[in-house]
N, C-alpha and C positions, 0 to 999 in steps of 0.2 A: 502473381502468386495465386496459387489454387487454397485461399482460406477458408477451412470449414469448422475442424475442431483441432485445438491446439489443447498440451496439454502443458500445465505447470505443475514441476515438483516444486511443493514449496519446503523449505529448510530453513532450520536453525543458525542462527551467524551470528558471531559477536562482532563483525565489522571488521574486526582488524586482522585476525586469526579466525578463520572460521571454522566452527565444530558442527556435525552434520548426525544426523540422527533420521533413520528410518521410518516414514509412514506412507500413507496413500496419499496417486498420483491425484489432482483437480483438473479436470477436460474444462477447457475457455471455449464455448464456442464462439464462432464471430457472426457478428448483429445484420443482420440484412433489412434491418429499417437505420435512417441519416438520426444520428446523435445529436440534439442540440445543449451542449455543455452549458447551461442555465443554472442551474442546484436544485431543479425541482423534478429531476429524474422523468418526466413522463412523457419521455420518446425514448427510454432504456426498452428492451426486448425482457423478456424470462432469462437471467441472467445468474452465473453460478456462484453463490454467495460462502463468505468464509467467515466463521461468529465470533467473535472475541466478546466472550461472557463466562468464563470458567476458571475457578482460583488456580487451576494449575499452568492457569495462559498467565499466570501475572509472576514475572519475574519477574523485577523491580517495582519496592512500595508496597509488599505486602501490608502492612499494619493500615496501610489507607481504601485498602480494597475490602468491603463490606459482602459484598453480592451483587449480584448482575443489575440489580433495579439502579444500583451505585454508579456504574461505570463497565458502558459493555457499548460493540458495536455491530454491526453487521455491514461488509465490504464485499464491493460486488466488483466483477470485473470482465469485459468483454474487449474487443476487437475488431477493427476491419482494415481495406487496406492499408489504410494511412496512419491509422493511431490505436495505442493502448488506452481504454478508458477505464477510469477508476471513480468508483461512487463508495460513499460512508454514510451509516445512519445510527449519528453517534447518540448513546445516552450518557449524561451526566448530572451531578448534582452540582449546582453553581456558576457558575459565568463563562461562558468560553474566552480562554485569554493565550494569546499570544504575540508578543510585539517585538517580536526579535526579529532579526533578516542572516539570509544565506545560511552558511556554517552553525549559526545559534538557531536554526528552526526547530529541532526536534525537542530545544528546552522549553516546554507549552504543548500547549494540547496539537496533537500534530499525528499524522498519517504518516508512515514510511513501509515502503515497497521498497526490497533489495529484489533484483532483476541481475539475472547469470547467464550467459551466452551457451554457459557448459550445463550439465543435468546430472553427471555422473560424480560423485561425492569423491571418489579416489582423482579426479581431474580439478579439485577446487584447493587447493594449496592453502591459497591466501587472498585477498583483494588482489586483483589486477585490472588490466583495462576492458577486461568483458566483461568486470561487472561495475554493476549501478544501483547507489545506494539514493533514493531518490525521497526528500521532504516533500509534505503539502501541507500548510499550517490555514488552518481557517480565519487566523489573524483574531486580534480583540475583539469580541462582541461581533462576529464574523464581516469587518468594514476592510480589512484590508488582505485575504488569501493571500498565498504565496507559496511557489513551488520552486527549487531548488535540487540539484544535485551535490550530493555532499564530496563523494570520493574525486570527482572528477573538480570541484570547487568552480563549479560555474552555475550560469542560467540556462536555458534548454528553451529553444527559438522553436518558436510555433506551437510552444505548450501551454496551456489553459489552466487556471485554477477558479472554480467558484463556489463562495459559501454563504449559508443562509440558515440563520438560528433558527431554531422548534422551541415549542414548550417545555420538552423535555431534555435540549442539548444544541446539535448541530449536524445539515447535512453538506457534504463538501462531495462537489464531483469534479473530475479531469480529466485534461488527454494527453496524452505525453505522443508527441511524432514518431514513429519509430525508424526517421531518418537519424534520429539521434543514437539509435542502440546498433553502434555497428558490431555484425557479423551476427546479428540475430536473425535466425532461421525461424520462420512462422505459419503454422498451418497441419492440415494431416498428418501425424507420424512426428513430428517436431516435440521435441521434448527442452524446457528450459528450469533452471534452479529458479526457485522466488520464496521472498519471503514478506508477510507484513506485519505491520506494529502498529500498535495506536500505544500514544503518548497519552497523558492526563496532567492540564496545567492547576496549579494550585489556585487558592482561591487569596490567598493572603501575597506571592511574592509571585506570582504566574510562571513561579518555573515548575521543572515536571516534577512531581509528585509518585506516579504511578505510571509501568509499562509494561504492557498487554500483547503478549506476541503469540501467532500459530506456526506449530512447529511439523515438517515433510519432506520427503527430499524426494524427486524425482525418478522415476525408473522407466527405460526407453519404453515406449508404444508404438503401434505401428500401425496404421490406415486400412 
């Protein structure tokens, strides 16, 4: 494949039903320096970042979302042959906690990337098998990460999750294979639907509290 810049519309989903709403496209370019998926990002390249720090990102848990110094992140996201890599530089007030598995990851502080084979909002119905609604939980006190695919209800072979607490919260980076995303077309001119969210776990019962999503939908580009 000829990868150079790919573009992601990212969009609006409630997962089961999806509702889509119009903004601008995000260019991925793909990284020409080797990733080493560590959590301390510095073999990432300049990288195109998406911020989730704005009260009108926070549909669900408004009453616990204060301001950005609260609860905000900044997701970064590139590419190359082989894999999609995802990085977070999460801020919170409180403990990073999540100890759930599979199907229960998003209840805690947790990452999710929806990924769509389609771009065009009139071809996106409903959930089907092109798309991928995809967990990464930085786990309790960031000891045990963990990535997950929800819709398709499995694990994702040859993916990587790793996290490591800051002073100020947590940074969690990944790769997801993109032998797993079948019929995804990637590179020049390639247009795909995505979308992401960051969860926020509570400090008392470590379920989610608060959820922080940016919202885009795609429109074709072309090389």
């Amino acid at each position: 494949m000829n990868l150079k810049t790919w573009r992601l519309g990212v969009l609006a989903v409630s997962f089961i039903f999806p509702v889509y709403a119009l903004a601008e496209v995000l260019a991925v370019d793909e990284t020409s320096v080797p990733i080493r998926v560590d959590g301390h990002l510095s073999t990432w390249p300049a990288a195109r970042m998406i911020l989730l720090g704005q009260a009108s990102q926070v549909v669900s848990g408004k009453s616990f979302w204060k301001n950005a110094d609260d609860f905000n992140g900044r997701i970064f996201i590139t590419y190359d042959s082989q894999f999609l890599y995802v990085a977070a530089i999460v801020q919170k007030k409180g403990a990073v906690i999540n100890s759930n598995e599979k199907l229960s990851l998003w209840n805690g502080d947790c990452l999710e990337i929806y990924l769509s084979t389609h771009f065009r909002a009139q071809d996106l119905k409903r959930v089907s098998g092109s798309e991928y609604r995809i967990g990464f939980s930085p786990g309790t006190g960031c000891a045990n990460p963990q990535i997950f695919c929800f819709n398709k209800n499995k694990e994702i072979t040859g993916a990587r999750v790793i996290s490591r607490a800051t002073k100020t919260g947590y940074i969690l980076e990944a790769c997801v294979p993109f032998s797993f995303f079948g019929g995804l077309e990637v590179g020049p001119g390639k247009n795909s639907a995505f979308n992401v969210v960051l969860n926020e776990g509570g400090p008392v019962s470590g379920n989610r509290i608060l959820r922080s999503e940016e919202r885009r939908v795609g429109k074709e580009c072309r090389s």
